[in-house]
C-alpha positions, 0 to 999 in steps of 0.5 A: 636585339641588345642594346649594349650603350648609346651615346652622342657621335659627331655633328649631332648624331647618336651613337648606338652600340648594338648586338643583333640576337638573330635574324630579324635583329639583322633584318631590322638593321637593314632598314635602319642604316642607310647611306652615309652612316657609319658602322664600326666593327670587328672583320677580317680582310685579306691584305697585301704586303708590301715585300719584295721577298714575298711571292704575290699571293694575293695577301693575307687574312687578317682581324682588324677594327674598321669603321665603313661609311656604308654605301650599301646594305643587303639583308642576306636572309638565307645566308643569316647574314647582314652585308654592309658595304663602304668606304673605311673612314676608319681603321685599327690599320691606317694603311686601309683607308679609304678602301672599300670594305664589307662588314659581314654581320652575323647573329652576337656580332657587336657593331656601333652604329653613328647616324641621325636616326628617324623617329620610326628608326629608332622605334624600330630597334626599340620594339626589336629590342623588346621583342627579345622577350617574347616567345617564337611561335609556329602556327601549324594548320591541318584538315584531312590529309594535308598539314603545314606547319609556318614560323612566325618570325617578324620580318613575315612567316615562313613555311618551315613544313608541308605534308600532303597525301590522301587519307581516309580510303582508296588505293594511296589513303594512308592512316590519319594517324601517319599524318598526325605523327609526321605534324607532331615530329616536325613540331618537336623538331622546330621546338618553339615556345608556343603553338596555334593549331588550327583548320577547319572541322574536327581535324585538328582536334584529333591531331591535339589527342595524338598529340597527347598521347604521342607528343605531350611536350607539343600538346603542352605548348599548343591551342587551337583556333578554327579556321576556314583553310589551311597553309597561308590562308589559315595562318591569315586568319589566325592572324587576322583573329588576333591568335598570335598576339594571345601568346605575344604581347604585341606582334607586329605582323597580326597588326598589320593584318589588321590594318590592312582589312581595316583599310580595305574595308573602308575602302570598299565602303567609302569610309575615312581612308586614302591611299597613295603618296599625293592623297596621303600628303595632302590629308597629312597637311589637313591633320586628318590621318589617324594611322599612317601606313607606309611600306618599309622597302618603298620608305627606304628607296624614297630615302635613298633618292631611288623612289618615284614619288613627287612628295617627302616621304619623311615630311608626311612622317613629321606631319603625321606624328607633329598631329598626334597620328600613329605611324607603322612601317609595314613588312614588304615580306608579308602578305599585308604588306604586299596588299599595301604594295599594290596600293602604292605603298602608303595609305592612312586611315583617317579622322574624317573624310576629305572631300 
């Protein structure tokens, strides 16, 4: 994320000039702007003409500046995309006003964001700002006869690759060597600046010598780290290990990994943590939370007055950070986030026990 100026809006707001740089530039903003904030841009619409002499066409396409009142916003992920629905509080066309509009934004597309930014809204872009400078990672886990190869991205991970078949011996084993080959193409194909190999035994040191000899620039870029399974269960654990955040300074889904396990943990032990939304806003208001744990679509739908919980989500953020405590939002697109899901959507680790 580029942030291109900040400034003071109306009635108190900030206003923040933004280029999003790629999809998870996009995916943040989807957190971050909600109903009532306004969104200026650059779009297009098709506009009907008042002129007799002119056959109903249904109206021409043209470039216009427009500011929407955003009543939606849907993070289109496999369309690259952004959409952000609204009503036009303002336009380079006055005749638009008042029409509802879709900004569709894309990667480099400028947009001006007017709005009273939440603490971790703003720390949001912040870290997505910063986050420009660290380098795309791929996490390619192998053991005999089976390989993939996930983008580390910071909305999740995704697989981008999987190859399966037999090696070794019998009527449909092929060579190791073919498998190595089609990982280190795929690897090269993707380009990314840095990656972890990982899998069980010896497997993915030898992928490494192929690699050597067939793919130096891949060889270049990769270590290996030793893991029990491979898919998304490798690439857990490399995460889990803190492999990624060797080559990223900070990354934000190892984090989480992390204080998953460490609520589980506690959990199972009986240690200093609570979970859901009542537990959570009581040891808030005793100052007892040491790290918050909140999910990032829940948090939003509570926001938005669509949510189910009988607390202020927002009022347990200020308590939590008045108290000296650490807050993170969580990915709903990874797995950590999906464990936290499953316990309500918020949890804390605390400073000590509530009885």
């Amino acid at each position: 994320m580029r942030i291109q100026s900040r400034g003071r809006g109306e009635e108190g707001r900030t206003r923040l000039t933004v280029v999003p740089e790629n999809v998870d530039d996009l995916w943040h903003l989807s957190y971050v702007l909600e109903p009532g904030d306004e969104v200026e841009g650059d779009t297009s619409r098709r506009i009907q003409r008042d002129d007799d002499q002119m056959r109903d066409t249904g109206g021409e396409r043209e470039h216009i500046h427009v500011t929407v009142e955003v009543e939606d916003v849907e993070f289109a992920r496999f369309a690259n995309r952004l959409r952000v629905s609204g009503v036009i509080v303002g336009c380079s066309r006055e005749d638009q006003l008042g029409h509802h509009h879709t900004l569709n934004v894309e990667e480099h597309d400028e947009l001006t964001i007017e709005k009273r930014f939440k603490p971790d809204q703003m720390e949001r872009i912040e870290e997505a700002e910063a986050a420009a400078e660290n380098p795309d990672v791929a996490i390619a886990t192998v053991e005999e006869g089976e390989a993939h190869v996930h983008t580390v991205a910071q909305y999740g991970t995704e697989e981008y690759a999987s190859f399966t078949r037999p090696t070794g011996k019998g009527e449909y084993a092929r060579p190791r060597s073919e498998l190595f080959h089609e990982l280190g193409e795929a690897l090269g194909h993707l380009d990314p600046d840095a990656i972890i190999l990982a899998g069980p035994g010896f497997t993915k040191s030898d992928a490494l010598d192929h690699f050597d000899d067939e793919f130096p620039e891949v060889a270049e870029k990769t270590t290996t780290v030793d893991t029990s399974g491979v898919g998304d269960r490798g690439v857990h654990e490399v995460l889990k290990r803190g492999a990624v955040a060797d080559v990223q300074d900070e990354t934000r889904i190892a984090r989480e990994a992390e204080l998953i396990d460490e609520l589980t943990e506690r959990m199972a032990t009986g240690e200093k943590a609570t979970y859901g939304p009542e537990a959570v806003a009581e040891a808030a208001e005793y100052g007892a939370v040491e790290t918050l744990l909140v999910l990032d679509d829940r948090l939003r739908e509570e926001r938005q007055g669509r949510g189910e919980w009988d607390v202020d989500a927002d009022e347990i953020i200020t308590s939590v950070e008045r108290q000296g405590g650490d807050v993170v939002v969580f990915s709903g697109e990874f797995e950590p986030g999906q464990r936290l899901k499953n316990l309500g959507g918020i949890a804390a680790l605390l400073r000590y026990r509530l009885e």
